[in-house]
VOVOBA-167772 format. One record per residue (C-alpha): x negated, y, z negated; residue in one letter. Coordinates in steps of 0.25 Angstrom, whole numbers, plus 5000, padded with zeros to 4 digits. Each point is the difference from the previous one (the first is absolute). Layout:
N
east	north	up	residu
X	Y	Z	A
...
***
This chain:
517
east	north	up	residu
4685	4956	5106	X
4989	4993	4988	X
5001	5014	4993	X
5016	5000	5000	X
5001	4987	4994	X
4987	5004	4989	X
5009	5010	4996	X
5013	4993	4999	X
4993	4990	4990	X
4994	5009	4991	X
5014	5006	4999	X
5008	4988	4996	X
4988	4995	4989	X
5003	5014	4992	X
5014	4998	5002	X
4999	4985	4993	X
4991	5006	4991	X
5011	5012	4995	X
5012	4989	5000	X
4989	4991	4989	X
4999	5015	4992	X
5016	5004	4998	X
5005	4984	4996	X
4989	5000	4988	X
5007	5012	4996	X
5016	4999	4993	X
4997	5012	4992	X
5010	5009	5007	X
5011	4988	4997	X
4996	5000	4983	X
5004	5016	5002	X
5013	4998	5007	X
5011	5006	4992	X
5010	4995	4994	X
5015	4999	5006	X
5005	5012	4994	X
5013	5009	5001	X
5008	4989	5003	X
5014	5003	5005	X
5011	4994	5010	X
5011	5007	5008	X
5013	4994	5002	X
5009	5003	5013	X
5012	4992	4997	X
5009	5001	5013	X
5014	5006	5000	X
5009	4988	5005	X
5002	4992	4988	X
4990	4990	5005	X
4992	5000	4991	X
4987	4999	5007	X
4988	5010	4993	X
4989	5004	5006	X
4988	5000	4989	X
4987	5009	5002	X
4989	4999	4991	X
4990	5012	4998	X
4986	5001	4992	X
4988	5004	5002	X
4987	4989	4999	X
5010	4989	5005	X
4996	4989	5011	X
5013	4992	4996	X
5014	5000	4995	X
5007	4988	4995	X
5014	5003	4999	X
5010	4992	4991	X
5013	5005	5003	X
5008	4995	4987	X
5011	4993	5004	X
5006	4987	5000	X
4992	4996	5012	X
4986	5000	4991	X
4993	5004	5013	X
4989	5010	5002	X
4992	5003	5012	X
4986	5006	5003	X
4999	5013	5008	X
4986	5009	5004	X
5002	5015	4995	X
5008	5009	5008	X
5011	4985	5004	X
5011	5000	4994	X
5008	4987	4995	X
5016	4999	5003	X
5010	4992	4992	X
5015	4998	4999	X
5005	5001	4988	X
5015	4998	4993	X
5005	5012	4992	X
4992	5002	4986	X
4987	5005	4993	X
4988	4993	5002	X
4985	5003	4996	X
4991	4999	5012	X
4986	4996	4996	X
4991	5003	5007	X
4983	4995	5000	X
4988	5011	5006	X
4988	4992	5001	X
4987	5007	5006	X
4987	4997	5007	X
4995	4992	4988	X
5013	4993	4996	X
5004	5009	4989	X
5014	5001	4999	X
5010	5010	4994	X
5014	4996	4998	X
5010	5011	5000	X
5016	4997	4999	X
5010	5010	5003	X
5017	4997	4999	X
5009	4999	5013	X
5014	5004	5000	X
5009	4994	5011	X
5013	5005	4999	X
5011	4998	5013	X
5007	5014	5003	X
5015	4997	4999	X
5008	4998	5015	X
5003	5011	5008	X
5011	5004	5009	X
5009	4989	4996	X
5010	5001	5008	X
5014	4990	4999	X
5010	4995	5009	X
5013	4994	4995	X
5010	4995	5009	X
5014	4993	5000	X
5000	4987	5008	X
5009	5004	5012	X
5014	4993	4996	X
4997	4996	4986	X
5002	5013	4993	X
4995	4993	4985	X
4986	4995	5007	X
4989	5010	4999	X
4987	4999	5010	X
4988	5007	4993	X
4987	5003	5007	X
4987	5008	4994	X
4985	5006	5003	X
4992	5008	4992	X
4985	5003	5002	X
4990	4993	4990	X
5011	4989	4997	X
5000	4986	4999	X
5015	4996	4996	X
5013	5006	4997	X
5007	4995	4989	X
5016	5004	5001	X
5010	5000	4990	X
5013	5002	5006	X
5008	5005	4988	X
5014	4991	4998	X
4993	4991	4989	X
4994	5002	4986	X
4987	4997	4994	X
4999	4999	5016	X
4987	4992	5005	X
4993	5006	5013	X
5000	4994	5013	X
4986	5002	5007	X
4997	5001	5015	X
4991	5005	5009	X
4998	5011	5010	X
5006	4994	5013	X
5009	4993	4993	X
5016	5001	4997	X
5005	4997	4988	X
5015	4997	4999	X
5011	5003	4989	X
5017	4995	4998	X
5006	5009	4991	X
5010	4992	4992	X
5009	5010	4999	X
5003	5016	5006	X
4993	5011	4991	X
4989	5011	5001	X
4985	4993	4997	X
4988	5007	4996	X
4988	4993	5010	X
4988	5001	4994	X
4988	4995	5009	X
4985	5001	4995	X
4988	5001	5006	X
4987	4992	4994	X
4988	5004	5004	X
4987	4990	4999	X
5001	5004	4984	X
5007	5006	4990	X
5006	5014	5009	X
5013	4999	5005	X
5009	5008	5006	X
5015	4999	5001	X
5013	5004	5006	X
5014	4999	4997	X
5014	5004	5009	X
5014	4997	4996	X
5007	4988	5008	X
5016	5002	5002	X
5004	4986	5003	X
5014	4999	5004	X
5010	4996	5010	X
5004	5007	5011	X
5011	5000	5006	X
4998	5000	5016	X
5006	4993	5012	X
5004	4986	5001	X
5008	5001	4987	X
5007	4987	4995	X
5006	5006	4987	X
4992	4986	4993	X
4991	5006	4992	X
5001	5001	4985	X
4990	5012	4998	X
5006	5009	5012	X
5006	5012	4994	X
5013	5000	5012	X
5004	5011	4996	X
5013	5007	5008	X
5005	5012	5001	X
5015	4999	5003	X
5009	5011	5006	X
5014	5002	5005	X
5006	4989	4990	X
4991	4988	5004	X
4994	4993	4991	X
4986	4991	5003	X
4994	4990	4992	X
4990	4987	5001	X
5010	4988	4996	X
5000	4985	5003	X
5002	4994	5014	X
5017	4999	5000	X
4997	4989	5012	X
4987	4994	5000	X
4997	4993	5012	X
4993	4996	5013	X
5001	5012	5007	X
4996	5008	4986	X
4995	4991	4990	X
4993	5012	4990	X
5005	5000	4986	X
5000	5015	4998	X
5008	5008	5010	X
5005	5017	5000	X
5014	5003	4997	X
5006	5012	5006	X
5016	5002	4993	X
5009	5010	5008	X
5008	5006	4987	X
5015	5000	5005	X
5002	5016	5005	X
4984	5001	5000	X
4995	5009	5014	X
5000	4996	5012	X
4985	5004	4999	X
4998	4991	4988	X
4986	4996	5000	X
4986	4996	4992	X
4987	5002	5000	X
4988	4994	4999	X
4986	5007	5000	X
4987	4993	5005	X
4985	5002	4994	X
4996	5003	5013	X
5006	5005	5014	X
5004	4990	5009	X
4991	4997	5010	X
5005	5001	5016	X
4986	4998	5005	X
5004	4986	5006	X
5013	4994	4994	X
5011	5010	5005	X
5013	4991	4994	X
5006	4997	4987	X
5006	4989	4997	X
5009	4997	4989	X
5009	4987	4994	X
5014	5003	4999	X
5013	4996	4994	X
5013	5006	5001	X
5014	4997	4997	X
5004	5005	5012	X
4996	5000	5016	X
4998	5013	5007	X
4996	5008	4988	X
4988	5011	5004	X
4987	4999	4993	X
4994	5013	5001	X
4984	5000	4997	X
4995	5014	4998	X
4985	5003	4997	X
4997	5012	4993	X
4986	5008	4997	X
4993	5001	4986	X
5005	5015	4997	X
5007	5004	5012	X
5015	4992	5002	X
5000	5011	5014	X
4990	4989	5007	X
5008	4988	5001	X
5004	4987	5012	X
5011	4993	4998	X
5005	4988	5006	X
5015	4992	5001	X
5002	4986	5000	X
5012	4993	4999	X
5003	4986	4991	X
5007	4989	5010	X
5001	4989	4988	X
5008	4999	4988	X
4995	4995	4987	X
4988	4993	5005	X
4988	5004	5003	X
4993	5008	5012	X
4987	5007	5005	X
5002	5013	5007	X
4990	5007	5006	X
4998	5015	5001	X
4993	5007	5009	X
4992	5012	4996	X
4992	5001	5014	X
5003	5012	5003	X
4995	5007	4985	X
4990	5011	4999	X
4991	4993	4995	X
4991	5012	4998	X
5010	5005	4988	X
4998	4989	4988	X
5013	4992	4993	X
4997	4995	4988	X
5017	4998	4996	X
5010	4992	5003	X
5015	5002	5000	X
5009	4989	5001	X
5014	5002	5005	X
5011	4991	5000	X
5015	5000	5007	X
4994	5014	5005	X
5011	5009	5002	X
5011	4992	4992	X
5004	5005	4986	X
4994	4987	4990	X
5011	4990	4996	X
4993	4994	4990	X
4993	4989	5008	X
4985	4994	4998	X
4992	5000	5010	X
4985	4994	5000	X
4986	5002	5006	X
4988	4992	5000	X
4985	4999	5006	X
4999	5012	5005	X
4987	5001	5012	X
4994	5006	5012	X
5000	4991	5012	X
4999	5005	5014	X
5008	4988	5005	X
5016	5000	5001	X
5001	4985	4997	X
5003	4993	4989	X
4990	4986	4998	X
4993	5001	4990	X
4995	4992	4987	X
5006	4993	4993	X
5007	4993	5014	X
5012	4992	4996	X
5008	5001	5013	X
5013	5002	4992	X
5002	5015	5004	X
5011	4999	5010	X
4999	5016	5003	X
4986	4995	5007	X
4993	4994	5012	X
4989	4990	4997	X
4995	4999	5013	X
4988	4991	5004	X
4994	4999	5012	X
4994	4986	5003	X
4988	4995	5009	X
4993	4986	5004	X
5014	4994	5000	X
5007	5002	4986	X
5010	5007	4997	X
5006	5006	4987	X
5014	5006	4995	X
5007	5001	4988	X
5011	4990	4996	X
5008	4995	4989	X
4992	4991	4991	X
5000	4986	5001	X
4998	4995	4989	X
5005	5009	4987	X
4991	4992	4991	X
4988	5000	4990	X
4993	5013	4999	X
5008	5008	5012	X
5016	5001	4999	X
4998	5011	5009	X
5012	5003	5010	X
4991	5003	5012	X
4986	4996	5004	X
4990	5000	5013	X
5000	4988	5009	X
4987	4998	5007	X
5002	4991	5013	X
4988	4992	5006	X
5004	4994	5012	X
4995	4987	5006	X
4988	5002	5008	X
4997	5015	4995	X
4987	5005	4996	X
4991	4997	4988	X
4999	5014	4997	X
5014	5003	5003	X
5006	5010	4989	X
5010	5012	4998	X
5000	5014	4995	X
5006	5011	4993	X
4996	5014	4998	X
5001	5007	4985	X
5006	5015	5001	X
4985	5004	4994	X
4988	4994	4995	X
4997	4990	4989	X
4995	5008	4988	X
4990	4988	4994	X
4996	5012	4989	X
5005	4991	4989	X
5007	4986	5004	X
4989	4993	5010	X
5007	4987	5003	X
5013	4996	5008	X
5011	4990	4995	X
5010	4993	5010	X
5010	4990	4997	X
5001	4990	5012	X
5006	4987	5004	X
4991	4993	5008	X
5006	4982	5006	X
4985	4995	4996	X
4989	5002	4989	X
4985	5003	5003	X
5004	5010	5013	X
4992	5012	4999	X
5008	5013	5000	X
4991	5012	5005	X
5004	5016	4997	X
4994	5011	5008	X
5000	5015	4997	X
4997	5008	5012	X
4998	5015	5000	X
5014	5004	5009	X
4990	5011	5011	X
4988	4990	5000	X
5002	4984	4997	X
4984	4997	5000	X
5002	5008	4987	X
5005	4986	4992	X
4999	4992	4989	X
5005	4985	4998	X
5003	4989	4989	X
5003	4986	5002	X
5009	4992	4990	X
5006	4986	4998	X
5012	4994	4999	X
5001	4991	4990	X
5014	4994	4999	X
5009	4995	5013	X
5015	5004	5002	X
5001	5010	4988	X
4998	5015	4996	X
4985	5002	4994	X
4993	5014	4997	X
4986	5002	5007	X
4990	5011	4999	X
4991	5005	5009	X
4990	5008	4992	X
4993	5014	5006	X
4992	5002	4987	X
4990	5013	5006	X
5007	5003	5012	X
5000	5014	5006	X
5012	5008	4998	X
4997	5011	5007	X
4999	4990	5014	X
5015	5002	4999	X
5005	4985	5002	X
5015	5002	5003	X
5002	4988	5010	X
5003	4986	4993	X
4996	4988	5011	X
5004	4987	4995	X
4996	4986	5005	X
5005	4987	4996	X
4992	4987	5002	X
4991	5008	5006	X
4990	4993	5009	X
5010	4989	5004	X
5008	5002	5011	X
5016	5001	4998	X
5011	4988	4999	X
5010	5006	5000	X
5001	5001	4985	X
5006	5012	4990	X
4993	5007	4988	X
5006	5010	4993	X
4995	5012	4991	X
5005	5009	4990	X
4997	5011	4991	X
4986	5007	5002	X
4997	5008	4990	X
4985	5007	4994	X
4996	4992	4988	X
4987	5000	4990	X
***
């Protein structure tokens, strides 16, 4: 065991004694060779980021201090074989780069960089019109490599751009119908852009429910047998048709029997869901045939027609016809109007309005005036109320109307006591969001609460309360259904006066609903 240890000792002294020898000896560090060959490789990445990946190469290097140029006046410190990264903005720089070796000598090398962003790829565009506003355009875009889009929608000079994003819809009114160039551009990070244009049509078309209201509308019929159609003013503008514009048809005296026109739709008709047509009518006679006939595009062969017959003269009607039986595999984009069917013309005017598809055969709908004698307002009445149409009682103020609805509330009838009445089809909100009624209410202050309900599913609903303001006259409320859904189908009107307050037996009265902005 002593030997071991001897031998262990005399080992480490002659280890201490070589360590002494090397540290008095920096001649191998006066010798080192200065940096040399200095170089650096850039690997700049292909997304339009930016970020370079910097590589110094040399040969007698134990450092590398890096400056990388820009803005950011930084620099960083690497050992050989690192590598330094850096995000940089498109541009030329000059990297400088600082070798020292063993000794501290130091060699300072600078080479240019070049960032330059590859232009957007695979732009691809998407330019939709807003689903009832023909003159609104909806843009969407995405590219590769982009950040923004500018748009230049094309109906303005010296136009300036509109920018958005990718995820984001850019919206447009056209002023005016036309065919626009739409240019939308692509930036990338930098100066590369790419771009793309397509040719908007903006236009009207003409489809189903037609009114004959609009100015820009080309109506333009085709006449046949001795008739003769055209968009003229209202010859008896009221409740039951208060449009300012309406369609004449005049039967020539000795015209056909088949006398007709025609009017031909942008689009087919579509039966998917609403299988009716209903029109506003006014004849100088009762009994006269309407005969509705739909024809296809190109083929007159593929046609449905249906009669109906007027039973009011000189005023006007709604009459419904039924087209449930079409084929509705076979498209019909025209239709033919017929009037006094199979009657030699006489000279007579006859006229036509609001043409639509319903799938109802009744008659309610907006605006509600309860003046058609030809209809049934028919309500249907819970918690105790109860509601019918009589003779206005007090032809006053802001409603000399002939006829109103009388809303009954019993003494000791519920708080939520109320009446309804059901529209031939749903409330389009598209464009008029808020509902005006005229009522007559014996005290100020009561609150009046409306209620649309989906006609298949009442838990489908929305409600607005409003105030009365004024005690034994006529005053106009509205109930405003800003953001409401459409496409819920409210077609029920539930109306509650004083609601929350049980009945006494007193009487409200209401008049004139009407869509309204």
């Amino acid at each position: 065991m002593k030997k071991i240890k001897y031998i262990l000792y005399i080992i480490l002294i002659a280890a201490f004694a070589g360590c002494s020898q090397d540290e008095d000896n920096f001649d191998y560090l006066n010798s080192a060779k200065d940096p040399s060959n200095i170089s650096a490789l850039f690997l700049i990445t292909n997304d339009n980021t930016g970020k370079v990946t910097i590589r110094p190469n040399g040969e007698g290097v134990s450092s590398y201090q890096v400056f990388f140029g820009d803005a950011s006046n930084t620099n960083q410190m690497i050992a050989p074989g690192g590598t330094a990264e850096h995000t940089y903005p498109e541009g030329q720089y000059n990297v400088k780069i600082i070798a020292t070796n063993l000794n501290g000598k130091t060699v300072e090398y600078t080479q240019p960089l070049t960032v330059t962003f590859v232009a957007p790829t695979d732009l691809l565009v998407t330019a939709e019109k807003e689903p009832g506003n023909p003159f609104k355009l909806n843009v969407t875009a995405k590219a590769n490599f982009e950040t923004y889009f500018d748009v230049y929608f094309g109906d303005v000079p010296n136009e300036v751009p509109q920018q958005f994003n990718e995820g984001q819809t850019i919206s447009h009114v056209y002023a005016s119908i036309g065919t626009y160039t739409l240019r939308v551009v692509a930036h990338s990070g930098g100066v590369a852009t790419s771009e793309t244009t397509q040719q908007i049509n903006i236009f009207n078309p003409l489809l189903l429910p037609i009114n004959f209201d609009s100015s820009i509308l080309n109506y333009d019929f085709v006449n046949f047998g001795g008739a003769t159609s055209t968009v003229v003013n209202n010859p008896a503008v009221t409740t039951s048709n208060p449009s300012s514009k309406v369609a004449r048809l005049q039967k020539a005296s000795g015209s056909e029997v088949w006398a007709g026109s025609l009017l031909q739709l942008d689009e087919p008709i579509d039966f998917t869901t609403l299988k009716k047509i209903r029109i506003r009518s006014y004849s100088p006679v009762v009994g006269a045939v309407i005969k509705m006939k739909l024809e296809n595009l190109t083929d007159s062969n593929i046609n449905y027609e249906v009669d109906v017959p007027t039973t009011v003269a000189n005023a006007w009607e709604t009459l419904v016809f039924d087209f449930t039986p079409i084929n509705t595999t076979n498209s019909y984009q025209k239709i033919v109007i017929f009037y006094d069917f199979g009657n030699p013309g006489n000279g007579a005017n006859y006229y036509f309005d609001d043409i639509k598809q319903t799938n109802s055969n009744s008659q309610i709908e907006f605006p509600l005036t309860f003046e058609d004698n030809s209809l049934t307002y028919t309500f249907s009445n819970f918690g105790g109320a109860g509601t019918g149409v009589i003779n206005n009682p007090s032809v006053s103020g802001i409603n000399v109307s002939a006829k109103v609805a009388q809303f009954n509330k019993p003494s000791g009838t519920e708080t939520w006591a109320g009446s309804f009445i059901d529209l031939a089809d749903p409330i389009d909100f598209t464009n008029l969001q808020k509902i005006k009624i005229k009522v007559w209410s014996p005290q100020s202050g009561i609150p009046v609460l409306l209620k649309l309900e989906n006609l298949g599913n009442g838990s489908i609903n929305v409600e607005r309360t409003a105030n009365t303001t004024i005690a034994n006259g006529w005053e106009e409320l509205t109930f405003d259904f800003s953001g409401v859904e459409s496409s819920n189908n409210y077609q029920r009107i539930v109306l509650f006066f004083n609601f929350g307050t049980s009945g006494t037996g007193e009487n409200y009265y209401f008049d004139d609903l009407k869509l309204s902005n």
